[in-house]
N, C-alpha and C positions, 0 to 999 in steps of 0.2 A: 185795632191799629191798622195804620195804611200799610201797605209792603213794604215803605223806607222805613220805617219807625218800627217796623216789625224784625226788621232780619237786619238794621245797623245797627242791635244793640252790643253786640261782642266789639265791633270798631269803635264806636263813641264811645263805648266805656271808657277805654284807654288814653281817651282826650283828657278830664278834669282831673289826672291821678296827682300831679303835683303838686293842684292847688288843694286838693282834699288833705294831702299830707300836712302840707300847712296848716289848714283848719283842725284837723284832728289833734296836733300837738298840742291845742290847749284847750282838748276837751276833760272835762273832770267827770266822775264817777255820778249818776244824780243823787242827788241828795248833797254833795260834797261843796256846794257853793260854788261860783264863779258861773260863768258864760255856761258851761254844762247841766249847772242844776238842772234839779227836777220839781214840777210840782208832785204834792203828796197825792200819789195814785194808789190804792189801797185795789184788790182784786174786787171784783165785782162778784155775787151770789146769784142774783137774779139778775129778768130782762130789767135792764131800763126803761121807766115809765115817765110818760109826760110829765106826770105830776113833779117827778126827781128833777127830771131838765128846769121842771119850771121854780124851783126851786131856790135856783143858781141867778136868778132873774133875772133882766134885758141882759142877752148874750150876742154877743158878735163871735163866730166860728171861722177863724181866716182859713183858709186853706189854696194850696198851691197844685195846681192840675195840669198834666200835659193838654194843649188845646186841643187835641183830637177827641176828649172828655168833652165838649162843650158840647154836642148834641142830647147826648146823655146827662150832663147834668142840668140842662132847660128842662126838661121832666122832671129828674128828681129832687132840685132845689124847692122850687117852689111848693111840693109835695109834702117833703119835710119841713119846711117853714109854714105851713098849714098844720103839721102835728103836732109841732113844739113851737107856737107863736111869739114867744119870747126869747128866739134864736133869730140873728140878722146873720145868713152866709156871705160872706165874701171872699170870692174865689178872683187870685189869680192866675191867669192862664201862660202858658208857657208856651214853645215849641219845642220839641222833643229833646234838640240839642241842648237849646239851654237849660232847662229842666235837669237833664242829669249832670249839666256842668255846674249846676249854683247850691243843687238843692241839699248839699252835705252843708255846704259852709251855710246855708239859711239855714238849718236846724239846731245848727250848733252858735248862731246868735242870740242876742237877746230879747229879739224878737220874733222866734220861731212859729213857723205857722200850723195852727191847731192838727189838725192833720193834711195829709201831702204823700205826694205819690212818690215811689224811688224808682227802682231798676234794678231787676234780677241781677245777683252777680255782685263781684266783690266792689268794683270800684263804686256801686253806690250803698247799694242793700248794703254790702259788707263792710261798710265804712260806718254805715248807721249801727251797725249794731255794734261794732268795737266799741265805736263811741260810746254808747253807751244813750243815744239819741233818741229812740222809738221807745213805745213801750210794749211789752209783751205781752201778749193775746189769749194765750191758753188758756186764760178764765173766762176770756169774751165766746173763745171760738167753743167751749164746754156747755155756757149758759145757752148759748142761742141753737146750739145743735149745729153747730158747720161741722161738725167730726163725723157726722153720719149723714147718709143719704147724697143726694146727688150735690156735686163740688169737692166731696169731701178731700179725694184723691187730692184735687187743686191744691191743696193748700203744700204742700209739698216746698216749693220753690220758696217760700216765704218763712222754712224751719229754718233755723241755724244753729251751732255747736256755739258753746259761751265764749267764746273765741274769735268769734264770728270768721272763720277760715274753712267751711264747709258747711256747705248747707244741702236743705232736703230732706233733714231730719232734727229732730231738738227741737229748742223750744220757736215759738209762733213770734213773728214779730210785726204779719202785713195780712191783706188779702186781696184779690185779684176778683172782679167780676165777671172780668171779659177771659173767654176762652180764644185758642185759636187749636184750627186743626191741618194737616198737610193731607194730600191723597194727590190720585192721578186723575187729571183732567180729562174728557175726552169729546171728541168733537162725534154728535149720534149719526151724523147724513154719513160720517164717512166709515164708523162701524159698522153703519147697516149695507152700504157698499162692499165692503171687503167681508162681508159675511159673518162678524165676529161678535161676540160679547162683551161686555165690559169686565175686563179681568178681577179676578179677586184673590189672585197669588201672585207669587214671582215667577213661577211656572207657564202660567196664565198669560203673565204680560211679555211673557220674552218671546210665546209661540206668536201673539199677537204683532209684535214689532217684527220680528223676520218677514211676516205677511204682509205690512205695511209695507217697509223697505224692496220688497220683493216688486207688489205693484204700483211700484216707482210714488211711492210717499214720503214724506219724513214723517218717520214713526215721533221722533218725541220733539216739542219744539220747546229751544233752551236758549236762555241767554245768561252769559255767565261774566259779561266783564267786568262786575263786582263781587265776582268770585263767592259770592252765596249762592245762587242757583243751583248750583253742581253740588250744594253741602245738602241741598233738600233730598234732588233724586240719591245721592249716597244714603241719607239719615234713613230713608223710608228703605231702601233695599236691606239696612242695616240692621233694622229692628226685625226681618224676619228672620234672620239667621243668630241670632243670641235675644240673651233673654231681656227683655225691656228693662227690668230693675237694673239688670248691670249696666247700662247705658247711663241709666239714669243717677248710678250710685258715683259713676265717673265721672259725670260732667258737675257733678255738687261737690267732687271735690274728698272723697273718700279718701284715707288712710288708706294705702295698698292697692287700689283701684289701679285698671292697665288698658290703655287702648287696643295693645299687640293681641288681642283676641284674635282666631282664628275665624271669628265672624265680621270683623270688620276687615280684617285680609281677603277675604271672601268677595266683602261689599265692593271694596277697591279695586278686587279684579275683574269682577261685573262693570264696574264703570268705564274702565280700559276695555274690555272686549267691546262693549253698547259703542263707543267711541270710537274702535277702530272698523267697527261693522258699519258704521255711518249714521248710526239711530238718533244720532244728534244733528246731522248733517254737517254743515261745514262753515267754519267761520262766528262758530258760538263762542270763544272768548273777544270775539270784538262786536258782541250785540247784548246790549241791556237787556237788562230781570222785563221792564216796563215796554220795553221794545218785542221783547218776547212772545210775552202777552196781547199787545195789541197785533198782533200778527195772528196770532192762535185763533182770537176774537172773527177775527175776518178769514180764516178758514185754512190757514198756515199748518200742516201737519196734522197727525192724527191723537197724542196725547201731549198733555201738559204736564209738569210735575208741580205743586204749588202748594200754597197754604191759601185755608179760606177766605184773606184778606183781596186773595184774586178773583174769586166767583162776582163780586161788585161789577167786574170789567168782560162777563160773558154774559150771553142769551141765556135766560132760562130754558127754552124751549130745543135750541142746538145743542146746548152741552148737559153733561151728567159730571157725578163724583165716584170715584172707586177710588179702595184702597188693596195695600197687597198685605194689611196685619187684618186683624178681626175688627181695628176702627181706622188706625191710623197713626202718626206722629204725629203728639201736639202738645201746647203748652196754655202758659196763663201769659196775662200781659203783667204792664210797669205795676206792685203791687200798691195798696193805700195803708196808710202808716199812722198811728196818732202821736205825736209829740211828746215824748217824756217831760217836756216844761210843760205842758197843756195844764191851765187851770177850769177847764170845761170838760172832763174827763167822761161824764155824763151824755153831752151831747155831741162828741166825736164818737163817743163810743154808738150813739143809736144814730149816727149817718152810718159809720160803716154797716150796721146792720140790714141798716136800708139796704143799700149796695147790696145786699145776699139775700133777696126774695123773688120769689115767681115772676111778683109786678114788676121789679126793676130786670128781670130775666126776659119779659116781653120784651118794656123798654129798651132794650139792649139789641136785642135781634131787630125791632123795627127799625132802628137807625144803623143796620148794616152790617152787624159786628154778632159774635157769638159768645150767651154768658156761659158763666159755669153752672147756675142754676137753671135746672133746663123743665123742674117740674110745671110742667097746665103751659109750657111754652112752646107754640107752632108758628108755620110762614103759610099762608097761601102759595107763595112761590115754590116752584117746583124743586130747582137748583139748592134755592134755600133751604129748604126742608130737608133735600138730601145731606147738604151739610147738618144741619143739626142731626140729624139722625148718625150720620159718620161721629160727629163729636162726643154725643150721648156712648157710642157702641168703644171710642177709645176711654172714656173715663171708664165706662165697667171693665173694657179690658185691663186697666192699669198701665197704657202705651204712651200715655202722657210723659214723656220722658225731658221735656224740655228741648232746648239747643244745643248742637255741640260748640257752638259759641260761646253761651254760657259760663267756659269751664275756666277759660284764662281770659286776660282785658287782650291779649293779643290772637287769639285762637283763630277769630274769624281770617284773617287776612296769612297766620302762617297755616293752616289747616286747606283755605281756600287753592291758596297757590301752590302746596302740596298736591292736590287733588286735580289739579290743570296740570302739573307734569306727569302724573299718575297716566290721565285721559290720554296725555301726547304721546304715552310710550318711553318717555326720558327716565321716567324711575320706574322703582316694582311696587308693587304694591305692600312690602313688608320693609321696605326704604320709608314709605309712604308713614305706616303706622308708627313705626321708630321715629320719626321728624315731630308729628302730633303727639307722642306719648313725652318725649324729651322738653318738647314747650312745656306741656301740662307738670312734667317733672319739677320744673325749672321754675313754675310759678308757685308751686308746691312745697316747693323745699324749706 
């Protein structure tokens, strides 16, 4: 995903809630008849074989995709329509926005499309599964091996409780190809200037930023006036000081889960002090994510904080990747979903498959983006490869923790603006985690 499709998913969410509420109100149980039926989807034992798809004969598989899917699926369409030749795909393409504002009421029509991508988090995912709209995976993800080896971790985001009101664990309802991972950018001419290495602690990066700041640098270049920026460098300080699963057990929405940890009091005080030392310089709530970056690019500062959707907009050869955990902070992207009305159950089920292989794991990195299948997958590109290799070292860490946006449809924007009075000195940092725990409480209740 690009950086706007990547980090507006906690704001857009909060867009289509009303009209989903409408749709959901007359969604029925499947199987129960009406606009919600289901076709009969019995669990699957084995892989799916051509021979099965072809079975089902001449097949059209509609499906609805974010368009940033469309370089990714010029590969893999035609691919699979070479395997299974009696399947016609037709995909259509969306833009981010509207995609997670339609695609609860398109599933819950009578024309829902075979499979379709949603969006972590309640207002979409968690609307599909109330409903009662997707089908569930844990015979898919068992048969084909997604529970072991490498992705396995990923599938995380895509569990949900039968209630669909927390997720991250229970049963399976999607899958995600694409990975993303966060770390610290750094620019090499001017580490090797200031005599330094490329940190691998919090330790590490804090002696490094005094040394910046010292010989008249900006140590970290930030642009925050869409109030995500500042959630990245917190999320990543944050995960070294508590333990990843509890980050990750609160932002899906846990029973009894609590922000007010004494590691994210921790994070927030770091941020305020990074802020008041100047490590940000000045005038970063009125300078864009994108603005940022293209500054950093052209030699603005000495680290960046980001996620791998920003290495596309640096040199290979000036910049590197570090992180301050053993991989990093990272997630999946919008999951793929197959239609509890799907009468092609066979052949949605061996697309998604597709989607979870090595091949489509190259294909995935050649057009820019990083899978969660990362087996026999490399980049000649140097930057590249460092990411993958970051993203590889947080799946075996288990620091895939997700978004804290994630956690509520309004997190990103009260959690953001939290985090800019934090910086200014206006609050404390335990005001701070009381403000984000009380939203989180409040969506919760």
């Amino acid at each position: 995903m690009t950086s706007q499709r990547a980090r507006r998913r906690g704001l857009l969410a909060a867009l289509p809630v009303l009209g989903l509420a409408v749709a959901l109100a007359g969604c029925s149980a499947p199987g129960a008849g009406g606009s919600g039926a289901s076709a009969d989807q019995p669990d699957i034992t084995k892989k799916v074989t051509a021979a099965a798809v072809a079975d089902g004969g001449d097949t059209t598989l509609t499906m609805w995709a974010d368009v940033a899917e469309k370089p990714l699926m010029q590969k893999l369409v035609p691919a699979y329509e070479k395997q299974y030749p009696n399947v016609d795909v037709k995909i259509t393409y969306k833009s981010f926005d509207d995609l997670i504002a339609t695609v609860v009421n398109a599933a819950n029509s009578s024309n829902a499309p075979d499979v379709f991508q949603g969006n972590i988090g309640y207002a979409v995912d968690g609307a599909l599964v109330k409903g009662k709209l997707v089908r569930p995976l844990d015979d898919v993800a068992e048969v084909y091996g997604w529970t072991t080896g490498t992705g396995a971790s990923t599938l995380g985001p895509a569990k949900w409780n039968a209630a669909g009101t927390a997720f991250g664990s229970g049963t399976l309802y999607g899958m995600s190809p694409i990975s993303e991972v966060q770390g610290i950018y750094y620019n090499k001419e001017k580490l090797d200037a200031l005599g330094l290495q490329p940190p691998t602690s919090i330790d590490e990066l804090e002696t490094d930023l005094a040394k910046a700041e010292q010989a008249g640098e900006q140590p970290i270049m930030l642009g925050n006036s869409d109030q995500y920026a500042a959630t990245h460098v917190f999320s990543d300080i944050a995960a070294t000081k508590q333990q990843p699963k509890d980050i990750a057990t609160w932002i899906g929405g846990e029973s009894g889960a609590t922000f007010e940890t004494d590691g994210n009091e921790e994070a927030a005080q770091t941020m305020r002090d990074w802020a008041q030392k100047g490590y940000f310089g000045s005038g970063y709530d009125g300078l864009s994510n994108e603005d940022a970056i293209a500054r950093f690019a052209k030699g603005d500062g000495v680290f960046f904080v980001g996620g791998s959707w920003n290495g596309a907009s640096l040199d290979s050869d000036g910049f590197g990747l570090g992180s301050l955990t053993s991989g990093g902070v990272g997630a999946t992207a919008s999951p793929w979903h197959v239609s509890a009305k799907s009468e092609h159950q066979d052949a949605a089920i061996a697309f998604l498959a597709m989607l979870h292989t090595p091949e489509t794991g190259q294909w995935i990195l050649d057009t820019g983006r990083l899978p969660v299948v990362t087996d026999g997958v490399s980049s000649k590109d140097p930057l590249q490869e460092q990411t993958l290799t970051a993203l590889k070292d947080t799946i075996a860490a288990g620091t895939q923790v997700g978004y804290y946006d994630w956690s509520t449809t309004d997190m990103l924007t009260k959690m953001g603006g939290a985090l800019q009075e934090v910086m200014a000195g206006r609050t404390t940092p335990s005001a701070f985690t009381e403000t984000v725990q009380a939203t989180w409480a409040k969506a919760h209740s």
